[in-house]
C-alpha positions as CSV (number, residue, x, y, z in Angstrom):
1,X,0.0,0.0,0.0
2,X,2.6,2.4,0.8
3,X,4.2,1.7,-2.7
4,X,0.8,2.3,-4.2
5,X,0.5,5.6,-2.7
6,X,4.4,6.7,-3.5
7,X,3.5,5.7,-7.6
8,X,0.2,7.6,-6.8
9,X,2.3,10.8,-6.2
10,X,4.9,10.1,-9.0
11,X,2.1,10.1,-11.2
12,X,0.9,13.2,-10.0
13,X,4.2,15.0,-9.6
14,X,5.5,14.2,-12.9
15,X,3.3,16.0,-15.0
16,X,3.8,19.3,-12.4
17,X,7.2,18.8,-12.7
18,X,7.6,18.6,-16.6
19,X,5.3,21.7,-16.7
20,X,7.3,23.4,-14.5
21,X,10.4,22.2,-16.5
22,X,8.6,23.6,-19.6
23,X,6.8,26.8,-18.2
24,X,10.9,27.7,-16.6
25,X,12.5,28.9,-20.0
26,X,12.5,32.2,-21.5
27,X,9.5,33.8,-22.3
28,X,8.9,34.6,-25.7
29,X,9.7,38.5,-25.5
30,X,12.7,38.2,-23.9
31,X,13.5,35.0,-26.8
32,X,12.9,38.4,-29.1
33,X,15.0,40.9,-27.0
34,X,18.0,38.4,-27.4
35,X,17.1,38.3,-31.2
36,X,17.2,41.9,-31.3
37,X,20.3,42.3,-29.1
38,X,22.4,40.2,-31.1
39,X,20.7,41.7,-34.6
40,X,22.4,44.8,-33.4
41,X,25.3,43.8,-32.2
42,X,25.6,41.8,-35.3
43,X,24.9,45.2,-37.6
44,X,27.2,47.6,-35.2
45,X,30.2,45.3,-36.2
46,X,29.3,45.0,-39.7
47,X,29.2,48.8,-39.8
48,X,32.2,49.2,-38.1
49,X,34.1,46.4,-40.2
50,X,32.8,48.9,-43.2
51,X,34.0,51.7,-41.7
52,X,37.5,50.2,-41.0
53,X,37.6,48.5,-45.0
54,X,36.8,52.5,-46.0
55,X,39.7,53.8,-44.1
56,X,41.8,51.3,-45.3
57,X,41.1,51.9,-48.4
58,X,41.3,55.9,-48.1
59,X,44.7,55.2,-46.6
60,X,46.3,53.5,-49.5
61,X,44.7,55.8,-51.8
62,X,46.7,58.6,-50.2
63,X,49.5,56.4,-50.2
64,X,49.7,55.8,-53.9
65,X,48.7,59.5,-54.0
66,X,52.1,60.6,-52.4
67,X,54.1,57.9,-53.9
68,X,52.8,59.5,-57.2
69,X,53.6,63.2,-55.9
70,X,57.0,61.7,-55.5
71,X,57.5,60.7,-58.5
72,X,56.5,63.2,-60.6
73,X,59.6,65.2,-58.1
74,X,61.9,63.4,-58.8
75,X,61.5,63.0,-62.7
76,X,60.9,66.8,-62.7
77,X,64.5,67.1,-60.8
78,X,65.9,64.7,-62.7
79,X,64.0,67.3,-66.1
80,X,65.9,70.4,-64.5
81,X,69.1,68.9,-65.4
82,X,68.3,68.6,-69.1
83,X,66.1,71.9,-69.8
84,X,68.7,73.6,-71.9
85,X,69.0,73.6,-75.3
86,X,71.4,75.3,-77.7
87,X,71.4,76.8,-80.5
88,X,73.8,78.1,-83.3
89,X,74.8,81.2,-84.3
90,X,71.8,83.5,-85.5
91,X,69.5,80.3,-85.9
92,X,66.3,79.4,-84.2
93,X,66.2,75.8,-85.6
94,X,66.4,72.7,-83.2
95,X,69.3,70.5,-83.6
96,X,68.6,67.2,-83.4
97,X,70.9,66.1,-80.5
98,X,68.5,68.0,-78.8
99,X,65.5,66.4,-79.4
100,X,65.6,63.8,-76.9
101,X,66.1,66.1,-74.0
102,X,62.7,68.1,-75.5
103,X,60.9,64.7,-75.8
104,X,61.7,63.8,-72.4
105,X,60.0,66.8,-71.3
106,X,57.0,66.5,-73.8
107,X,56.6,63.3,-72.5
108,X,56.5,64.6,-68.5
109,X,53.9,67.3,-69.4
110,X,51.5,65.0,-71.6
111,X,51.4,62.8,-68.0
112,X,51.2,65.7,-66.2
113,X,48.7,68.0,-68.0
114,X,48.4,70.1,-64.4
115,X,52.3,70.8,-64.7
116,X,53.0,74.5,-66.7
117,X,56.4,75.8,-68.2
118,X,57.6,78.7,-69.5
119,X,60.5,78.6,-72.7
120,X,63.0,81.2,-72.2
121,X,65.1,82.6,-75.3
122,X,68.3,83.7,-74.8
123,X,71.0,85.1,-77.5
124,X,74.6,86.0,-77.3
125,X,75.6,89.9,-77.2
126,X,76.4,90.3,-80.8
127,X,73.8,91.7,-82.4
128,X,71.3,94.8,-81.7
129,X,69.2,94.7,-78.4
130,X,66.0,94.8,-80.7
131,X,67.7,91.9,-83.1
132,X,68.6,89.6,-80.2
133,X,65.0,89.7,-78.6
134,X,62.9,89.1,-81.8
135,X,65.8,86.1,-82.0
136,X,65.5,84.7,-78.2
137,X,61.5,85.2,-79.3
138,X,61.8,82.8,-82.5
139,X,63.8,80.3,-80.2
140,X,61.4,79.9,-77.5
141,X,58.9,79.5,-80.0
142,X,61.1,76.8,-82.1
143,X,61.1,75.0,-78.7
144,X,57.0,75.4,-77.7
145,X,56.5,74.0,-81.6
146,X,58.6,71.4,-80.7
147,X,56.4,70.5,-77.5
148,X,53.2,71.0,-78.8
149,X,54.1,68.9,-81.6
150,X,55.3,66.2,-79.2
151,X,51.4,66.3,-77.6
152,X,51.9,69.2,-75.2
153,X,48.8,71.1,-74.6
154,X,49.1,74.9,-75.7
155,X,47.8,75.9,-72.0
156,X,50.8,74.4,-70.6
157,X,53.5,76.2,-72.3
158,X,54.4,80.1,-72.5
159,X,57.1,81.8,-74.0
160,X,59.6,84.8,-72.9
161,X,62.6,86.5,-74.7
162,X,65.6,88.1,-72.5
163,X,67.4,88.5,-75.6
164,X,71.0,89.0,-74.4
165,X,69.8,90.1,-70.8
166,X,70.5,87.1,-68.8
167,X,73.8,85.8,-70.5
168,X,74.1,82.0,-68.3
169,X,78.3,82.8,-68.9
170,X,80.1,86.5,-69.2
171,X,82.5,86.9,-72.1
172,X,82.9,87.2,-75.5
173,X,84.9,84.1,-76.2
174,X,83.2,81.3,-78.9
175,X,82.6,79.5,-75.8
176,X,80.8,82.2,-73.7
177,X,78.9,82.8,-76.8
178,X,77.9,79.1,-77.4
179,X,76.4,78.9,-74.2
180,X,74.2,81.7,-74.5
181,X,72.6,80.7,-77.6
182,X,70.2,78.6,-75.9
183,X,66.2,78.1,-74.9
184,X,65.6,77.0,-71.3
185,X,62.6,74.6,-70.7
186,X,61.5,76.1,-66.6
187,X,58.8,74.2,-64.6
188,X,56.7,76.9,-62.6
């Protein structure tokens, strides 16, 4: 008898028990608080994992930005060394060994159609004041024809004449003379 009544109360308890079991986990509003929590914690690092690919990305575009800037200094140095071309006596005419040293620098402005230069003409003293300027004038203008034949845009070049003002060596030897005939490619 006492057995029967000990199965009477497992009988009994056992179904309170598994509804309590049941009835014991989360409700359904906090099931959809958890969703919701873990939606947003789920979209805050999807964001942020955005906004760290978007710096990245802005960071090695300014990287390749100042590698760039770098290189077009140091091929513009590198330019400054070969700007000078010369010319022979009373002649506005580009001599070929030349040509290569104007290319160089037709090429750097095509790439760099933001980058500006002005062809100086120069002469040697002999001549009148009036002479030598028309003559540095044709010069600079043999050299911008050269460019703009080369694929330089017209914006990009301007020309000046000093004439014999600014002599690059004092004299009157061939030599000092030589050396003034010239047309100077300058980067501004």
């Amino acid at each position: 008898m006492q057995m029967n009544k000990v199965m009477k109360s497992f009988i009994i308890a056992l179904p309170v028990v598994t509804m309590m079991a049941c009835s014991s986990g989360p409700s359904e509003e906090e099931l959809a608080a958890e969703r919701n929590r873990m939606a947003q914690e789920q979209a805050q690092a999807e964001t942020e994992a955005r906004e760290a690919e978007a710096q990245r990305v802005e960071a090695e575009a300014a990287q390749r930005m100042k590698r760039q800037e770098e290189m077009v200094q140091q091929e513009m140095e590198a330019l400054k060394n070969e700007q000078t071309v010369y010319f022979d006596f009373d002649r506005a005419s580009i001599k070929p060994e030349f040509q290569r040293v104007l290319d160089k620098h037709a090429m750097f402005l095509v790439k760099n159609p933001n980058m500006n230069v002005t062809v100086e003409g120069h002469t040697d003293s002999r001549g009148t004041p009036e002479y030598n300027i028309a003559l540095g004038e044709r010069r600079a203008q043999s050299v911008e024809t050269y460019l703009l034949n080369a694929g330089v845009s017209s914006s990009q070049v301007t020309v000046v004449s000093y004439g014999e003002e600014k002599p690059a060596v004092m004299g009157s030897t061939e030599y000092a003379f030589a050396q003034n005939r010239r047309g100077v490619v300058v980067y501004r």
